[in-house]
N, CA, C and O atoms as a Tinker XYZ file with bonds, in Angstrom:
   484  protein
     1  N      0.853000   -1.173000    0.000000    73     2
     2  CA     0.000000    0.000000    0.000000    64     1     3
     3  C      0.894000    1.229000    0.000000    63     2     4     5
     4  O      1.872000    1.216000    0.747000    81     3
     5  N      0.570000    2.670000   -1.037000    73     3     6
     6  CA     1.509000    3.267000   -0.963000    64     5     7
     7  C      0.711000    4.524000   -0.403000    63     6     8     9
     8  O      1.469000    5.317000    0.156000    81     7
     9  N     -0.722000    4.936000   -0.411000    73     7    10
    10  CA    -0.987000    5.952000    0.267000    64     9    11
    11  C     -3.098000    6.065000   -0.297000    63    10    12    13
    12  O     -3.388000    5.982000   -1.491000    81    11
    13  N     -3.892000    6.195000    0.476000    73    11    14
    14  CA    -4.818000    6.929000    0.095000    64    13    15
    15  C     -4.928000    8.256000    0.052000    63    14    16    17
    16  O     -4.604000    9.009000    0.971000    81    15
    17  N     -5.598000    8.736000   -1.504000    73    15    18
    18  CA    -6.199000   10.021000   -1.345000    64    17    19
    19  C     -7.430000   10.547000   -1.238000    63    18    20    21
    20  O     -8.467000   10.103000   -1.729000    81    19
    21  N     -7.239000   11.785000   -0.388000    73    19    22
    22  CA    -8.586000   12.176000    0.340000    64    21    23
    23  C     -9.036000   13.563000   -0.374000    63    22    24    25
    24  O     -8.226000   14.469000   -0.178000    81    23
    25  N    -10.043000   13.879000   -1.078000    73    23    26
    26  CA   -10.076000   15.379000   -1.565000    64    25    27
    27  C    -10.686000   15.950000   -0.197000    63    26    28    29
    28  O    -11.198000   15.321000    0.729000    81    27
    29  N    -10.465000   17.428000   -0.353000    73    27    30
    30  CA   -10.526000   18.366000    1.040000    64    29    31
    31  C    -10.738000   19.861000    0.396000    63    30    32    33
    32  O    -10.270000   20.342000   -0.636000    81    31
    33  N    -11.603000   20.411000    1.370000    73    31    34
    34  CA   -12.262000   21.471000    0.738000    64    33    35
    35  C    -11.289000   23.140000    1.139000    63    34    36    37
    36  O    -11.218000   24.266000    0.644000    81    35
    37  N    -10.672000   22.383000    2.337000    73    35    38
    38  CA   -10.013000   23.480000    3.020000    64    37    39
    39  C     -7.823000   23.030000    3.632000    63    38    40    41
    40  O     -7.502000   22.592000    4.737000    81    39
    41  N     -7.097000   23.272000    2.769000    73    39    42
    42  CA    -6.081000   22.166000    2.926000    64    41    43
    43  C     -5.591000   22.753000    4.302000    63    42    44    45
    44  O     -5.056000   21.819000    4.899000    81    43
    45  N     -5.553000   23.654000    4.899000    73    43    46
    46  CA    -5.322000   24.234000    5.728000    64    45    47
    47  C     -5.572000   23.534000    7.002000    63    46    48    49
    48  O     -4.838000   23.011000    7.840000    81    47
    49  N     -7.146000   23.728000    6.848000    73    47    50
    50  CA    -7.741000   23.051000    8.093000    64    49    51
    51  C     -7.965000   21.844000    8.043000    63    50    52    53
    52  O     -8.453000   21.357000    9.063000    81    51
    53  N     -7.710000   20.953000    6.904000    73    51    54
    54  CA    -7.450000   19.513000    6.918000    64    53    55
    55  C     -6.155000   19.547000    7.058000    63    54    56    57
    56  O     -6.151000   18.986000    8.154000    81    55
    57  N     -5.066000   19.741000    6.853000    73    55    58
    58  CA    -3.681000   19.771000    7.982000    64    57    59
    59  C     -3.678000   20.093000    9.201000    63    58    60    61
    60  O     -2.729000   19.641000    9.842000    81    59
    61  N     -4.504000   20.799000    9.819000    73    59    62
    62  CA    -3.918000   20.791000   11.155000    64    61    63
    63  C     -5.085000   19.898000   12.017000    63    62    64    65
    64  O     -5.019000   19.720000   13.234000    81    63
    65  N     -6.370000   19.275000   10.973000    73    63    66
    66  CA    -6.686000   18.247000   11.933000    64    65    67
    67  C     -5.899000   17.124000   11.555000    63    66    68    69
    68  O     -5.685000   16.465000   12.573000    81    67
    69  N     -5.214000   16.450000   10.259000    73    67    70
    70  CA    -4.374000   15.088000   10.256000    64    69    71
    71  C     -3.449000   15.540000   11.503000    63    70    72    73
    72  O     -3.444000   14.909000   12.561000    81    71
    73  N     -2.872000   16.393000   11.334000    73    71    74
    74  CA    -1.512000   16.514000   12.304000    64    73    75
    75  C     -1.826000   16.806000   13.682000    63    74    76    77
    76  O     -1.208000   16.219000   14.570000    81    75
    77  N     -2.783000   17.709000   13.973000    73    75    78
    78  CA    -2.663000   17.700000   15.650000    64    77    79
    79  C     -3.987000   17.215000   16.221000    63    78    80    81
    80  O     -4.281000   17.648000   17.335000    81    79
    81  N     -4.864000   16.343000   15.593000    73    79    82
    82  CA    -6.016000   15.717000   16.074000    64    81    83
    83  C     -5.747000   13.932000   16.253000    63    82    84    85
    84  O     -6.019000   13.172000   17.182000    81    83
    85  N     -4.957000   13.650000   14.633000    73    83    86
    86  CA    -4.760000   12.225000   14.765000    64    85    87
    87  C     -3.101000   12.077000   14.934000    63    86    88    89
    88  O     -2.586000   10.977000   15.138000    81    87
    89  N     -2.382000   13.220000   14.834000    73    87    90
    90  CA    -0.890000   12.648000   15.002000    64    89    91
    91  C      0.134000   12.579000   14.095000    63    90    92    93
    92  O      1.310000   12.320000   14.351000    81    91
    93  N     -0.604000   12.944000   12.462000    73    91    94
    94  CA     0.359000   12.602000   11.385000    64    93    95
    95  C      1.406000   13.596000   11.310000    63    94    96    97
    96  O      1.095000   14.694000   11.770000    81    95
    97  N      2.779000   13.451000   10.757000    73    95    98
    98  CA     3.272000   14.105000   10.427000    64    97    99
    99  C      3.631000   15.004000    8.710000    63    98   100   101
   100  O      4.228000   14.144000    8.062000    81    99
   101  N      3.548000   15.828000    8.140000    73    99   102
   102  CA     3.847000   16.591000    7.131000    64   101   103
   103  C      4.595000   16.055000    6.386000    63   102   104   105
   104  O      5.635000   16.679000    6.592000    81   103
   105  N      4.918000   14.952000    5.277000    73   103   106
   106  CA     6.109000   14.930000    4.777000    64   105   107
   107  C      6.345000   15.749000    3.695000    63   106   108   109
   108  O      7.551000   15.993000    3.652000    81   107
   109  N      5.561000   16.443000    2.538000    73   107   110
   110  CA     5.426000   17.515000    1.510000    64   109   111
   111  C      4.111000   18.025000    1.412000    63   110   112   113
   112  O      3.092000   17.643000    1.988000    81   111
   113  N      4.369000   19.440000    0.160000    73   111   114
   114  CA     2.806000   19.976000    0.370000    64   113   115
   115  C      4.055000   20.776000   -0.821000    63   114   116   117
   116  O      5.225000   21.152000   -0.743000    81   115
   117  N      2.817000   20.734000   -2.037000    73   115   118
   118  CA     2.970000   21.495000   -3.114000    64   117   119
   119  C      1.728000   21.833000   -4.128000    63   118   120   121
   120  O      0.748000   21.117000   -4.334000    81   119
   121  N      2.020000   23.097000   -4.703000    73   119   122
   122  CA     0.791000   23.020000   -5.835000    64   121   123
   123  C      1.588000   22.419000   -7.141000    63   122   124   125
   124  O      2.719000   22.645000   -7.573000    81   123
   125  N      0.486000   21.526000   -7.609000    73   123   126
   126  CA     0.749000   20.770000   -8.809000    64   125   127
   127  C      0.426000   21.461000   -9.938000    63   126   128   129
   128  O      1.080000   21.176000  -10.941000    81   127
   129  N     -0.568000   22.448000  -10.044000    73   127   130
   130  CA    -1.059000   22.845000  -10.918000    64   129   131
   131  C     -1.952000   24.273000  -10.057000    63   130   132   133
   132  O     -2.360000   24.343000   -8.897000    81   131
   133  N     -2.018000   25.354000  -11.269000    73   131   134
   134  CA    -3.085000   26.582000  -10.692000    64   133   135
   135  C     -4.103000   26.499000   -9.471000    63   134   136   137
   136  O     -4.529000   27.217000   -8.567000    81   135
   137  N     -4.252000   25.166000   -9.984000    73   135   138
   138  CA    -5.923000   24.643000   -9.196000    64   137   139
   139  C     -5.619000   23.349000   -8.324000    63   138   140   141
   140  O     -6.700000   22.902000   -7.941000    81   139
   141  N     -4.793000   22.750000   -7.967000    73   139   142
   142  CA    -4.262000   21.847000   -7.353000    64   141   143
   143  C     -3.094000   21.701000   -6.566000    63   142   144   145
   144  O     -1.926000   21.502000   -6.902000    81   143
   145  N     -3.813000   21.885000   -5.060000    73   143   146
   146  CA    -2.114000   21.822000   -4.288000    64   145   147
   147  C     -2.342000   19.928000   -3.423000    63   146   148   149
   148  O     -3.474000   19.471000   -3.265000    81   147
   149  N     -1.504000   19.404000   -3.141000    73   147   150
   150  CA    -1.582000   18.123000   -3.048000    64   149   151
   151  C     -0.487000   18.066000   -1.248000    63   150   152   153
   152  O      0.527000   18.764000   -1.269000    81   151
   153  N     -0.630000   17.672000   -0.579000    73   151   154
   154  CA     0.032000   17.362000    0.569000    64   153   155
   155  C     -0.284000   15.688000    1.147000    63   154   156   157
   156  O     -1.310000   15.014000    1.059000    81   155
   157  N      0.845000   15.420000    1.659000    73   155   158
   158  CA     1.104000   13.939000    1.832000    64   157   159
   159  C      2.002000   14.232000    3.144000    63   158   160   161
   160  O      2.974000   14.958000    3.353000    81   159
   161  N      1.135000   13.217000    4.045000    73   159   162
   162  CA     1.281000   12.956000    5.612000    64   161   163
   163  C      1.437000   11.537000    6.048000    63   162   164   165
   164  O      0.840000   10.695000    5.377000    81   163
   165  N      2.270000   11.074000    7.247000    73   163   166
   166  CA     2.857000   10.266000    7.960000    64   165   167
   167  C      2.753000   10.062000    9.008000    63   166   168   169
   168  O      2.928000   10.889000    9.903000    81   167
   169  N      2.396000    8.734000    9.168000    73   167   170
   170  CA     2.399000    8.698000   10.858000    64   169   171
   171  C      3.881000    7.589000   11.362000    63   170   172   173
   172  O      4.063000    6.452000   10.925000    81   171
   173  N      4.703000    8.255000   12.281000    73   171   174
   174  CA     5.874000    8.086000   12.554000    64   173   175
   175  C      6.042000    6.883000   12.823000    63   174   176   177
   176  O      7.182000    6.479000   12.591000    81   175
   177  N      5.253000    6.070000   13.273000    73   175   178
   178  CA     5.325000    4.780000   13.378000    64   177   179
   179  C      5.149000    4.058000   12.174000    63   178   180   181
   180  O      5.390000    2.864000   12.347000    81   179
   181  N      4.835000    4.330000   11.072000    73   179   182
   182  CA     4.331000    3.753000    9.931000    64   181   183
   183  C      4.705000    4.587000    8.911000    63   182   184   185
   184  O      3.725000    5.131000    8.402000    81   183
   185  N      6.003000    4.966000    8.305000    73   183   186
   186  CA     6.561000    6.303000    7.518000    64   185   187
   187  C      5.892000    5.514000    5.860000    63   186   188   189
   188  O      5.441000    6.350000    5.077000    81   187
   189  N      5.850000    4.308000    5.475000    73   187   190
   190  CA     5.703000    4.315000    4.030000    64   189   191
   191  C      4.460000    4.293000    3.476000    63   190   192   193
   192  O      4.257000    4.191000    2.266000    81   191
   193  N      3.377000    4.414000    4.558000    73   191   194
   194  CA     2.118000    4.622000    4.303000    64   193   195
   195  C      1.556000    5.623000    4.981000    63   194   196   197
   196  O      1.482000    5.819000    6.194000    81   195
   197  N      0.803000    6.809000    3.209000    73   195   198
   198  CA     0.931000    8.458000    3.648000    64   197   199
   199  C     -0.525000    8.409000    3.227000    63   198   200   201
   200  O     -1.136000    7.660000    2.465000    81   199
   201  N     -0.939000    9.599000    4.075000    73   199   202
   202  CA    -2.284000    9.876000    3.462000    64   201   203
   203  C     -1.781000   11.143000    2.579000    63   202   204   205
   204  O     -0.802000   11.823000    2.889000    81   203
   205  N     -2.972000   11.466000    0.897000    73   203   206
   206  CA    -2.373000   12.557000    0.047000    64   205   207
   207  C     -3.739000   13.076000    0.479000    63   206   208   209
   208  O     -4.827000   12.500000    0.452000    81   207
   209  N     -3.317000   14.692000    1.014000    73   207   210
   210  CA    -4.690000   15.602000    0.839000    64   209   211
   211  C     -4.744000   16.191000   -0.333000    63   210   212   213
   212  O     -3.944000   17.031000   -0.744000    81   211
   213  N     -5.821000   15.706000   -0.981000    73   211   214
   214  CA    -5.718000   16.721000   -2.980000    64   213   215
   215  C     -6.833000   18.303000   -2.963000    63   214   216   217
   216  O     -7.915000   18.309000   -3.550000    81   215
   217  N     -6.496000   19.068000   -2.478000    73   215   218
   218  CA    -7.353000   20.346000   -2.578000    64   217   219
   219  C     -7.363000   20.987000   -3.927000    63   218   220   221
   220  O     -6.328000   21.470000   -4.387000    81   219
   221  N     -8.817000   21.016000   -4.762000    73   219   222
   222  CA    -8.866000   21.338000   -6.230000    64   221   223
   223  C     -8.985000   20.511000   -7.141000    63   222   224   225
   224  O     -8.482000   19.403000   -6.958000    81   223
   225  N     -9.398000   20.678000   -7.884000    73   223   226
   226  CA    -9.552000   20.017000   -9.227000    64   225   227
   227  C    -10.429000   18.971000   -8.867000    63   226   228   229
   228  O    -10.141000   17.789000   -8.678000    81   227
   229  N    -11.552000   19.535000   -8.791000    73   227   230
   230  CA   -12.861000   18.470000   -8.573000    64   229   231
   231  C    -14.084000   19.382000   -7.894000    63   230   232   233
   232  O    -14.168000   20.412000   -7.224000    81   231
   233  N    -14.942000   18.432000   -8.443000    73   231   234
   234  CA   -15.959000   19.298000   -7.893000    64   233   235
   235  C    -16.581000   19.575000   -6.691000    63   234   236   237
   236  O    -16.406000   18.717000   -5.826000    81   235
   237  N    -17.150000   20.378000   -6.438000    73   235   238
   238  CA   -17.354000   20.578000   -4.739000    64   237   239
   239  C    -17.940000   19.452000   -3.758000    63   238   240   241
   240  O    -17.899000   19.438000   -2.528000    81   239
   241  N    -18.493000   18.516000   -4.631000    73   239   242
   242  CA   -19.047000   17.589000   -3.905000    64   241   243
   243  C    -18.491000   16.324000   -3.297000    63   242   244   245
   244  O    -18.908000   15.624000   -2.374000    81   243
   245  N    -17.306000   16.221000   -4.170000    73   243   246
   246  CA   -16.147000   15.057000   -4.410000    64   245   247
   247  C    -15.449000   15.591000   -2.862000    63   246   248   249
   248  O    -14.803000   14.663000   -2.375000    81   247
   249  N    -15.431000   16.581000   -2.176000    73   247   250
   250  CA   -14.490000   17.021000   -1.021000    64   249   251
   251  C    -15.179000   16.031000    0.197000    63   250   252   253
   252  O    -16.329000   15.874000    0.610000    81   251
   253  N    -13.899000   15.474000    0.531000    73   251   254
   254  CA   -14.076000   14.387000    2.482000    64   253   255
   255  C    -14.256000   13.292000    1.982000    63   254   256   257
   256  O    -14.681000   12.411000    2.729000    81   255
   257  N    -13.959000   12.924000    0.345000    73   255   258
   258  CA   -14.362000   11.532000    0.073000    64   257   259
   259  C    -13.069000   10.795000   -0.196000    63   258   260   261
   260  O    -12.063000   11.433000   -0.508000    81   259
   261  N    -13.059000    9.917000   -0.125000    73   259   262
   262  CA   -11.478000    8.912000   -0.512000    64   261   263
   263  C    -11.519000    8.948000   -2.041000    63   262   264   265
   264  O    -12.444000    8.621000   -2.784000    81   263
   265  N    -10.400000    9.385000   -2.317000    73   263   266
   266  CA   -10.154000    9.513000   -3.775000    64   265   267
   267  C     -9.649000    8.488000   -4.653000    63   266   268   269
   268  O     -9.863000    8.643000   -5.855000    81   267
   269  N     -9.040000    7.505000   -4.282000    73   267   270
   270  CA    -8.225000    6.711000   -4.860000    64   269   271
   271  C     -7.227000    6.272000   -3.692000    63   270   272   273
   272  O     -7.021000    6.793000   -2.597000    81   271
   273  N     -6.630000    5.045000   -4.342000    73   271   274
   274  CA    -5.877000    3.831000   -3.498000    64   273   275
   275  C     -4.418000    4.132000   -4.681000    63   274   276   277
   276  O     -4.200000    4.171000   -5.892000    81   275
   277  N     -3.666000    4.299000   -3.327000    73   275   278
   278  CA    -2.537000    3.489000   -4.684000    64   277   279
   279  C     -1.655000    2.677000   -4.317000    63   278   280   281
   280  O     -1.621000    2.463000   -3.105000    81   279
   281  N     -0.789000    2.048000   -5.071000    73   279   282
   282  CA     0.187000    0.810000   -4.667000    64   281   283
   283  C      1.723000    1.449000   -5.267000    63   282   284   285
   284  O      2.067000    2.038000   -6.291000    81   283
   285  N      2.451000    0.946000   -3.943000    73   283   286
   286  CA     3.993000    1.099000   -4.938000    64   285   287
   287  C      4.266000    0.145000   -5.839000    63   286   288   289
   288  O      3.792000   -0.937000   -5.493000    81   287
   289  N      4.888000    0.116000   -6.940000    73   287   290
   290  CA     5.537000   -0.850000   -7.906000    64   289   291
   291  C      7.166000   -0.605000   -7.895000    63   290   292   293
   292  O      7.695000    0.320000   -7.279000    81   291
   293  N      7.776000   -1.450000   -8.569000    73   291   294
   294  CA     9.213000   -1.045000   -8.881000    64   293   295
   295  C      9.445000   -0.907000  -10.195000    63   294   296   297
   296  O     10.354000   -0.162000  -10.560000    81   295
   297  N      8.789000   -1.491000  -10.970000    73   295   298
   298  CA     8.447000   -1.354000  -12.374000    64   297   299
   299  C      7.050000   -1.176000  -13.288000    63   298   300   301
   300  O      6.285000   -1.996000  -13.796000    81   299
   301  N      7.089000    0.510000  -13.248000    73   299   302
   302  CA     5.615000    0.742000  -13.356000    64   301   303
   303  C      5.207000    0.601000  -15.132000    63   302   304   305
   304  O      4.135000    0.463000  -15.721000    81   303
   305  N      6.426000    0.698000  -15.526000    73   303   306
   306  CA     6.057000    0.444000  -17.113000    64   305   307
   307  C      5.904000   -1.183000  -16.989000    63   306   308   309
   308  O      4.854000   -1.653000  -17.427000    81   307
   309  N      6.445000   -1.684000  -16.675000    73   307   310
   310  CA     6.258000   -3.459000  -16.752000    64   309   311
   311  C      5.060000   -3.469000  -16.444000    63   310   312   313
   312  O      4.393000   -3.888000  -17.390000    81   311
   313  N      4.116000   -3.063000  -15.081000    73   311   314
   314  CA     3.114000   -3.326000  -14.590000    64   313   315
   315  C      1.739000   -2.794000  -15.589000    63   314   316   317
   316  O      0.633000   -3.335000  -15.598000    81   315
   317  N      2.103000   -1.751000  -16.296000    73   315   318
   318  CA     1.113000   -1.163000  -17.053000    64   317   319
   319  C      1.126000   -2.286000  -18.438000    63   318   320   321
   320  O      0.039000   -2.732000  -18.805000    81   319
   321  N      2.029000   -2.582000  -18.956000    73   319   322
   322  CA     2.069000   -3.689000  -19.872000    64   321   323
   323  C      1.210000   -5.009000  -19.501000    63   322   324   325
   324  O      0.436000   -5.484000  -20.332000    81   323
   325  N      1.408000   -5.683000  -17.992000    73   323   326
   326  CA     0.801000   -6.424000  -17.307000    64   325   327
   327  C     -0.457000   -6.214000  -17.326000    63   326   328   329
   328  O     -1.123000   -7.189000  -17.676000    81   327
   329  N     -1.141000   -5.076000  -17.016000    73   327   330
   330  CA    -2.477000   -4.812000  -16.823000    64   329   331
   331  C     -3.014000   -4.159000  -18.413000    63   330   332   333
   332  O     -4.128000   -3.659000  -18.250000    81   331
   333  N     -2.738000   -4.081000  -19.272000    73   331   334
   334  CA    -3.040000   -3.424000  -20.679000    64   333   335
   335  C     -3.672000   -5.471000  -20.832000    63   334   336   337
   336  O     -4.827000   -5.886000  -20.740000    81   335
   337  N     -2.174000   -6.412000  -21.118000    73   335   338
   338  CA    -2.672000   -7.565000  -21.164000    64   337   339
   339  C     -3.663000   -8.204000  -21.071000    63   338   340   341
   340  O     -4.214000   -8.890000  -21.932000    81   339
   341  N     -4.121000   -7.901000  -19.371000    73   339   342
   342  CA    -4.933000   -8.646000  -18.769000    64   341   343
   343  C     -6.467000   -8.005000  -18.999000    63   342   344   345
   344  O     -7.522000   -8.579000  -18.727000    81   343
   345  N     -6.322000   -6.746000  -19.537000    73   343   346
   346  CA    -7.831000   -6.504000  -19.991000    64   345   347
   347  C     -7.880000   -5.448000  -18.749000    63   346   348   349
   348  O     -9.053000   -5.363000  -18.388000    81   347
   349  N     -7.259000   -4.837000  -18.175000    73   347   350
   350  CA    -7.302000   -3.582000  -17.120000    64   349   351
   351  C     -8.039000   -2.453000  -17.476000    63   350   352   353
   352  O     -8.152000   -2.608000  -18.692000    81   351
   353  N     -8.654000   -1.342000  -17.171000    73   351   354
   354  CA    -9.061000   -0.045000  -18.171000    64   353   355
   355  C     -7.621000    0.602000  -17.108000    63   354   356   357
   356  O     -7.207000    0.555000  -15.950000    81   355
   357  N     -7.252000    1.250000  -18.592000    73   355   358
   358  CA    -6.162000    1.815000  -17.866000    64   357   359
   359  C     -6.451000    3.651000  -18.376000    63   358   360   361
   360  O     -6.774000    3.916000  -19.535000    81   359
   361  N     -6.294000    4.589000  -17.466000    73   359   362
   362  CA    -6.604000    5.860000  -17.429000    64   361   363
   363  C     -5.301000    6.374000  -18.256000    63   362   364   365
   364  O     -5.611000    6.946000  -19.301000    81   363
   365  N     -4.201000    6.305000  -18.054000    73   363   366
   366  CA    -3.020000    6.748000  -18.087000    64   365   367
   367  C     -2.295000    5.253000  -18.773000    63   366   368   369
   368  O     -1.907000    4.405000  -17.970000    81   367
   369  N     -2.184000    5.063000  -19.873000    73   367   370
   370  CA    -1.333000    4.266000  -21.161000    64   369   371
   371  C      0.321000    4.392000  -20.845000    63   370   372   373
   372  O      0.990000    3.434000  -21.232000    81   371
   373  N      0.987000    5.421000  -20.219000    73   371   374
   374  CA     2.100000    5.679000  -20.055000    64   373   375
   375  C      2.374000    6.531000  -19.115000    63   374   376   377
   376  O      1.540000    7.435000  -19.072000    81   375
   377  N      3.559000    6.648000  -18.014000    73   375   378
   378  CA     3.421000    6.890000  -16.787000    64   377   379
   379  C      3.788000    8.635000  -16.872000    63   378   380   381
   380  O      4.476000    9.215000  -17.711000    81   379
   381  N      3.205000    9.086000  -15.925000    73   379   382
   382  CA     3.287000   10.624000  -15.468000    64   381   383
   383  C      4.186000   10.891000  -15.011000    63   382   384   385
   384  O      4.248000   10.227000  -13.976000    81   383
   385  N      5.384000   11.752000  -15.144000    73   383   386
   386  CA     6.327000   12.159000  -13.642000    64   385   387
   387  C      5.903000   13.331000  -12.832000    63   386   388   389
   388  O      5.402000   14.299000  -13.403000    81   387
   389  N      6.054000   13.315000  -11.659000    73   387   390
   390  CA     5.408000   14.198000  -10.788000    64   389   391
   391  C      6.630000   14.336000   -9.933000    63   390   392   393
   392  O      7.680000   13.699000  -10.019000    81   391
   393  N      6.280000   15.346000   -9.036000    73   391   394
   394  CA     6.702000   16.035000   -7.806000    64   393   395
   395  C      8.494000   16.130000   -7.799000    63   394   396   397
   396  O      9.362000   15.648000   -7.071000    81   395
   397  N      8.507000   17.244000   -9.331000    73   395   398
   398  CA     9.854000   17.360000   -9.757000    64   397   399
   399  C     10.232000   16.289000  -10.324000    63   398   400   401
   400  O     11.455000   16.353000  -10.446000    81   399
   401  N      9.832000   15.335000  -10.736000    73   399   402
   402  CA    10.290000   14.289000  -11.944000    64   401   403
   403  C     11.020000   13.433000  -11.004000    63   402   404   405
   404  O     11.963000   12.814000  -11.496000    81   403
   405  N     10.754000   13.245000   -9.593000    73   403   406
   406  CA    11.275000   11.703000   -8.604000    64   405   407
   407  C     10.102000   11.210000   -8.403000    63   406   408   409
   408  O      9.896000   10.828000   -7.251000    81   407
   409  N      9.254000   11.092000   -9.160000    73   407   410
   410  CA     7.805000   10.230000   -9.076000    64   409   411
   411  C      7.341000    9.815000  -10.279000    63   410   412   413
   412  O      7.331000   10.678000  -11.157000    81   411
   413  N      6.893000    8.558000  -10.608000    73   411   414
   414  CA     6.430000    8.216000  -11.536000    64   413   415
   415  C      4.867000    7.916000  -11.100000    63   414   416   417
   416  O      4.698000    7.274000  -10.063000    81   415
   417  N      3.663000    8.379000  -11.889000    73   415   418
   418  CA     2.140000    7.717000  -11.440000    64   417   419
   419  C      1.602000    7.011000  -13.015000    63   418   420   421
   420  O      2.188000    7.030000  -14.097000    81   419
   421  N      0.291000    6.416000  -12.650000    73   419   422
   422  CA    -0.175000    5.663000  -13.480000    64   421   423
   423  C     -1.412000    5.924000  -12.798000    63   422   424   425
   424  O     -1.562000    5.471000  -11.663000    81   423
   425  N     -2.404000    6.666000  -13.403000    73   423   426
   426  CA    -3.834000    5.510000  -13.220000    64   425   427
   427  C     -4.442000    5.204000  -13.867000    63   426   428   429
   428  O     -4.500000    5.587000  -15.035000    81   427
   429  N     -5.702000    3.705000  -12.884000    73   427   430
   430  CA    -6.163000    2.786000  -14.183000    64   429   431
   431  C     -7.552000    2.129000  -13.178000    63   430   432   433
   432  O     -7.462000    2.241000  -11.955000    81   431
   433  N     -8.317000    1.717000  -13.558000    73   431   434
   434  CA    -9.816000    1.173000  -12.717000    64   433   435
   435  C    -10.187000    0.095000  -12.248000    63   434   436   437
   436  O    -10.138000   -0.944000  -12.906000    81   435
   437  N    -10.642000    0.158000  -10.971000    73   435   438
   438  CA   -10.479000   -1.376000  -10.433000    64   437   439
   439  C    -11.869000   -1.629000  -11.502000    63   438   440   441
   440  O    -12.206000   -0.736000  -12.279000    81   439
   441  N    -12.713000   -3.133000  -11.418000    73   439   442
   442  CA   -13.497000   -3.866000  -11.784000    64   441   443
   443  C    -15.116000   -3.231000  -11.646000    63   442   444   445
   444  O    -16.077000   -3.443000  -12.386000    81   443
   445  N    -15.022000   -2.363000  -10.390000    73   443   446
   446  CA   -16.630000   -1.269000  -10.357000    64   445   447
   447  C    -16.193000   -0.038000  -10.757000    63   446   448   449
   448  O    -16.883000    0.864000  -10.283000    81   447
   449  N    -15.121000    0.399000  -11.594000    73   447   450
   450  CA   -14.841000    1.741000  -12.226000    64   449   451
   451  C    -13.898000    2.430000  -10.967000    63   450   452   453
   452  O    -13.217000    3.415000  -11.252000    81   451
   453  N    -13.876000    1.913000   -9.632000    73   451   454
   454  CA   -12.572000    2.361000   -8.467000    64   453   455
   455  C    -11.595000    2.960000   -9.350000    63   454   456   457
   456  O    -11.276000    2.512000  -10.451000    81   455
   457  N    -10.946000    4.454000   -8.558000    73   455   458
   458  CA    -9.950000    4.904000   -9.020000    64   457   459
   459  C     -8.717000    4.629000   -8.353000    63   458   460   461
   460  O     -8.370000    5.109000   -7.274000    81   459
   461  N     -8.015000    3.747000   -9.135000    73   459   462
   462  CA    -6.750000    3.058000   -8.586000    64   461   463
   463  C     -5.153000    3.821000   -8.769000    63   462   464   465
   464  O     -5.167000    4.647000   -9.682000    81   463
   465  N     -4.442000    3.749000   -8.398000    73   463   466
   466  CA    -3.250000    4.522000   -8.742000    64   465   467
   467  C     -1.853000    3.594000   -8.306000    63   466   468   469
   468  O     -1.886000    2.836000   -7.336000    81   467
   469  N     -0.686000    3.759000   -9.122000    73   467   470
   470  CA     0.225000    2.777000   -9.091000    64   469   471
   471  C      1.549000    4.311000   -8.769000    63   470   472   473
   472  O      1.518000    5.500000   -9.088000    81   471
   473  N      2.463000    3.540000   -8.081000    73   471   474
   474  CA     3.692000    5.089000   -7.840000    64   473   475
   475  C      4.878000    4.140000   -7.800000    63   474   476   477
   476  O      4.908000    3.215000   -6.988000    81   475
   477  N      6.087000    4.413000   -8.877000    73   475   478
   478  CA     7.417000    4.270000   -8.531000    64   477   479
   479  C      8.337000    5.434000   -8.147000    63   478   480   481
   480  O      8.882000    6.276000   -8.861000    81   479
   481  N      8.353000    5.286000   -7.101000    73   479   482
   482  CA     9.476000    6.042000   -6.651000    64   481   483
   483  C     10.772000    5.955000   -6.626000    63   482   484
   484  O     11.442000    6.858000   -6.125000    81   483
């Protein structure tokens, strides 16, 4: 498991309840885009599984809901080949780099249309 995302209406005040209500710690917080700032949190006992807060780019109603699951891979082009194979719907055909180009993403749909997400780091 590499992290769920949560959309949030207010990133502000959804940071300081992850962090000083349940305990998580901050590991980044950036805008991705005009309309999209994204922050990813840790709980110290458990550093490789983060929750991502996604503020933006969605509609108002989509906010406090779980956004997507994702999994680490080590080989995310292999895995997208794997799942193209097997009959996967895949969102993303070829992988994204993100958060300064040390992230690779993919997404693609579980079996009820679930928004799934794959990350090599």
């Amino acid at each position: 498991m590499e992290h769920v995302g949560i959309m949030v209406k207010d990133m502000d005040e959804s940071l300081a309840f992850y962090q000083n209500i349940l305990g998580l710690e901050l590991r980044h917080r950036e805008w991705i885009s005009d309309s999209v700032e994204l922050a990813f949190l840790f709980f110290p006992e458990q550093p490789s599984v983060e929750v991502e807060l996604v503020y933006g780019g969605g509609p108002v109603e989509n906010q406090g809901i779980v956004n997507h699951l994702a999994f680490t891979v080590e080989n995310i082009e292999a895995e997208l080949v794997r799942f193209k194979e097997a009959g996967v719907k895949l969102v993303d055909e070829e992988p994204r780099s993100v958060l300064g180009g040390t992230v690779k993403i993919a997404f693609f749909q579980g079996p009820n249309g679930e928004k799934l997400e794959l990350v090599e780091r």
